[in-house]
N, C-alpha and C positions, 0 to 999 in steps of 0.2 A: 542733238547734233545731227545735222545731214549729213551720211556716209555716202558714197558710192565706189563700189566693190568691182573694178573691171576684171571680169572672172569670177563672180562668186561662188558656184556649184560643186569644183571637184574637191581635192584633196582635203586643201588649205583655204577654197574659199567659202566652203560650206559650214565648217566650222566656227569661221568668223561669222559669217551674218548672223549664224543663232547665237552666238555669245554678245555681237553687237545690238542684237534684236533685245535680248537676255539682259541687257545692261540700261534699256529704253532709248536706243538712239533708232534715227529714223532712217532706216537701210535699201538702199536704190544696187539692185544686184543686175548690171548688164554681161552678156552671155549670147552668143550665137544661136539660141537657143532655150525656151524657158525650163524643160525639163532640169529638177533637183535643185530649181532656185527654191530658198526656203519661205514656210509658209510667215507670211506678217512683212518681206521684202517686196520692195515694188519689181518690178522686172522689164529689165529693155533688152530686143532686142536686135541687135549690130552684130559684124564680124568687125574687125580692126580697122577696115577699107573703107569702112561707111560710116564711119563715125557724127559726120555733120548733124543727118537725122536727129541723129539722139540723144546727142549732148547739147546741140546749138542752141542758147540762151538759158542752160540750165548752172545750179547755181548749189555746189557743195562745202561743208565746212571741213572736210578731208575728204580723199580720194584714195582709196590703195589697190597698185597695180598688180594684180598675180600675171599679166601677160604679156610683160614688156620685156622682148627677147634682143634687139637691137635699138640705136638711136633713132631710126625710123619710126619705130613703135612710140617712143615717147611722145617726139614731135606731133607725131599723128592725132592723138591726144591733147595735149597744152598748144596745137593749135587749132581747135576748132572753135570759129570764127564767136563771140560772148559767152563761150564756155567759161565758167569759173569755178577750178578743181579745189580752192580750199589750200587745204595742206597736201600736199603732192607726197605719198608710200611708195617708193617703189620695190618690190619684193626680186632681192636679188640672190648670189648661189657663190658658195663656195668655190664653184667652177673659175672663178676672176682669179685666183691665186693657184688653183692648178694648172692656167698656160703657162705663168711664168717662168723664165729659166734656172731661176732659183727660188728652189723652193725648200722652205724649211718650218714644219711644219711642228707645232702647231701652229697656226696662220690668225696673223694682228692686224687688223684694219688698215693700216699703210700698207701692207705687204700685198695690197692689190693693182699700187704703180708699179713694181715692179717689171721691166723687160720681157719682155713672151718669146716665147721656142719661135721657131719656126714654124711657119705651117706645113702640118705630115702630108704623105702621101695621099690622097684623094682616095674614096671607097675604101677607106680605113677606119675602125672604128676610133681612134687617135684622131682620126680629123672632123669626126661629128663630133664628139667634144670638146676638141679645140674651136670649132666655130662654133659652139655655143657658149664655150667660156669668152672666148673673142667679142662675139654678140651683145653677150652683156656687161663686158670691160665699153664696149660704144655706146650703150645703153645707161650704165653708169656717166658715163661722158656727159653726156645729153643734160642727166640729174644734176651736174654738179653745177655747168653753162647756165642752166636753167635758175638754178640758184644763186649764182653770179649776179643774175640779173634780176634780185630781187624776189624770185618764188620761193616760198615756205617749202623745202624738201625735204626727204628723208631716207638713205637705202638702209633695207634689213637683208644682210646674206645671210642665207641658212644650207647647210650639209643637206646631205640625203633625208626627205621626209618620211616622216614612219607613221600611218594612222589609220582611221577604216575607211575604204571605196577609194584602194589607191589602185587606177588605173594602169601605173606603170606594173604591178604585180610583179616588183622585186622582191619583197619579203614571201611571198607564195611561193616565188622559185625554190626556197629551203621548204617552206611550210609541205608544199606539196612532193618534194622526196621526200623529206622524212614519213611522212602519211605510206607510204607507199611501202617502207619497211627494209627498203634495200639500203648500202652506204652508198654514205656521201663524199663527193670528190671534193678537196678544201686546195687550189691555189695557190702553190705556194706557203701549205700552214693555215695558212688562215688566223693568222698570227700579228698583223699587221694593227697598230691603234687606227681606232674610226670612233670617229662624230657622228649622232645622228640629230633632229630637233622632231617631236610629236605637235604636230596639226594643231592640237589643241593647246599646247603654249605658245603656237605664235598666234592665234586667236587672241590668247590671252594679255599677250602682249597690247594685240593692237587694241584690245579695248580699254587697257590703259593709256596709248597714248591717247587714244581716244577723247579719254578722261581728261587729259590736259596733264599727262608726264611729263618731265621736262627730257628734253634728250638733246643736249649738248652739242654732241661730236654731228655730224653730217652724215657717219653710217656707223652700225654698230654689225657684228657677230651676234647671232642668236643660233643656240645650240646647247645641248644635255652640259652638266658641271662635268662630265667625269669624261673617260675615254673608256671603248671597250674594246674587246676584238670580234673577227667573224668566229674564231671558236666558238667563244663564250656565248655569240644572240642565238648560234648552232645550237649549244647545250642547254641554254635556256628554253630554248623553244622546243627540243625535244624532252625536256623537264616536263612542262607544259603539256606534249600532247601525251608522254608518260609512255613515252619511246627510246630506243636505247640504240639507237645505230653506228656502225661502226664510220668515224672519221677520215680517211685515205688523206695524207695530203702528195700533193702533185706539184711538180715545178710547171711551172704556166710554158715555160719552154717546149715542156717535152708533152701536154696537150698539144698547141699547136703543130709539134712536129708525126705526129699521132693522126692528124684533123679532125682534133674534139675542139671545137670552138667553146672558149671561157665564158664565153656570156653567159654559161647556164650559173653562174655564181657571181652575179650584177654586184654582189657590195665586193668581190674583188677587185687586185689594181690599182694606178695609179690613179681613175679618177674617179677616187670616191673622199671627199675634202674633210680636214681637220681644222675648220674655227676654231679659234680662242675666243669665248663669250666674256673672258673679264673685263673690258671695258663696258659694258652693259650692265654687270654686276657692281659695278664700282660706283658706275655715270647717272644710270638708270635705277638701280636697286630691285632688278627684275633678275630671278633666276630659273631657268627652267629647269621641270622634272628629271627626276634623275632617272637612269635607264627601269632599276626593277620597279618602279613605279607604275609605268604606262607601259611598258612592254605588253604584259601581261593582259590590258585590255586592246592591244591592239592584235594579237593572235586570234583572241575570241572573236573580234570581228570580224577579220578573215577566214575564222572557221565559219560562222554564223551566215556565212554571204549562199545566197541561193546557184547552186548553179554556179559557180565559180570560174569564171575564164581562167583555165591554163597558161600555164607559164609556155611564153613560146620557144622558148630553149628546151621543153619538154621533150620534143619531141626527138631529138636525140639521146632519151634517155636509157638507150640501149648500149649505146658507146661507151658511156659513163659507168652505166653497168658491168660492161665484157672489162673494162678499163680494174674495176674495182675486184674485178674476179680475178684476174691475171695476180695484180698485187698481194692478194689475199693468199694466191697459189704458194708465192714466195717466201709471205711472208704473214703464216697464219695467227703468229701471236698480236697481232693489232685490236685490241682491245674493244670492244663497246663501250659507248657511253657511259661513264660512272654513275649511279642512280645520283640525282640532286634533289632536293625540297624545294618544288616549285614556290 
């Protein structure tokens, strides 16, 4: 089968082409760029804007999109002028069901018509998410029109991604305090149920649809069976580096009124999304890994990384600190980490 991967390289596209390369399908990875396309992929490259070059009279039996942020984005794509995309991926986000005004979570495949908030205040971090869940609620749009009119589609939403050479360096943010040996500020508890999906089962996914899976519905959840919390991937990965640091939790209120910005703890909050994967499991009969499965190779890989880009909320990590010292002052029975068996 001819694939082509718009976005093959980073998180979730890299993994795919070597699973798809893996499985003997014939993989066309365009990219801004050829650096970390994999070796056996052909390689184009475009930025979004230019698309005509490089697609115009080319001719795929699926297509899956990692970079399709709004409807513009699609269009841009299934209209260039004798392109023929095949089966149309669109790789979409949990974030479609965190605008909504109601939300109740775990979150089911309808629950992405849903109503949307209002849009927040501007230079708020409320409103870069909101227009990115926004973005791909139009972007979804586009998918379904598109399909309306006859195209082969498909959206897959996925939670927070968790794998190796993740550029956004969320999971580093914890990795790299805990390394450091001081406690950690938890949010609120850190108590809250979270979804994640690993890189490598939506790979896995796509080479079965690949394969010729049937998939039913028009979009599916893809995400871990289970729910965890931010304690818990806290204690497991200090399991892991074989570290014992002491937990603080903090109401996200009284950071801000403090001015310790939250960001330093990215899977806090409200937008970090809980899929329901059972229609997938039901429709598809595809289940993805369960957290202590892959966790554990995805730490190593971020230990393993040369020269490691810092978490850029690092660099208040002296707030956090004085923050954890004051606490401690009060209140010195806060325990360390209980030892666990990685």
């Amino acid at each position: 089968m001819r694939i082509l991967l718009l976005g093959g390289s980073g998180l979730l596209g890299a993994p795919t082409a070597r699973a798809l390369l893996a499985a003997g399908h014939a993989v066309t990875v365009l990219t801004r760029g050829r650096r970390g396309v994999s070796v056996g992929a052909e390689a184009l490259v475009a930025d979004r804007d230019a698309l005509h070059a490089a697609l115009r009279g080319r001719r795929f039996d699926l297509t899956v999109d990692f970079l399709a942020y709004t409807a513009p984005d699609v269009a841009r794509v299934l209209d260039v002028p004798t392109f023929e995309p095949g089966r149309y991926v669109m790789i979409s986000t949990g974030q479609v069901y965190l605008v909504a005004a109601d939300r109740r979570p775990p979150f089911r495949e309808e629950d992405a018509e849903k109503p949307a908030i209002p849009e927040p205040p501007t230079d708020t971090r409320d409103h870069a998410n909101w227009v990115y869940g926004m973005g791909k609620r139009g972007a979804e749009a586009e998918v379904r029109r598109r399909r309306g009119a006859g195209l082969d589609t498909l959206i897959l939403r996925l939670p927070v991604v968790q794998g190796a050479h993740d550029a956004s360096r969320r999971l580093w943010a914890y990795l790299q305090r805990l390394l450091d040996g001081g406690p950690l500020l938890l949010p609120d508890g850190g108590d809250a149920p979270l979804r994640y999906v690993w890189a490598e089962d939506v790979a896995r996914l796509l080479v079965q649809i690949a394969s010729g899976a049937a998939t039913p519905s028009s979009a599916y959840n893809v995400a871990m069976p289970e729910e965890t919390t931010l304690r818990a991937l806290v204690a497991r990965a200090a399991a892991l580096l074989d570290v014992r640091p002491r937990l603080i939790s903090v109401p996200t209120e009284a950071l801000i009124a403090a001015g310790i910005d939250p960001c330093f703890s990215p899977f806090s909050g409200r937008w970090c999304s809980r899929p329901d994967p059972a229609r997938l499991a039901a429709e598809v009969g595809f289940v993805c890994a369960p957290f202590d499965e892959w966790f554990p190779d995805v730490v190593r890989a971020h230990l393993a990384e040369p020269n490691p880009s810092p978490d850029i909320g690092y660099v208040h990590r002296a707030a956090e600190l004085a923050w954890a010292a004051m606490t401690l002052a009060r209140d010195p029975s806060i325990p360390p980490i209980a030892p666990s068996r990685p």
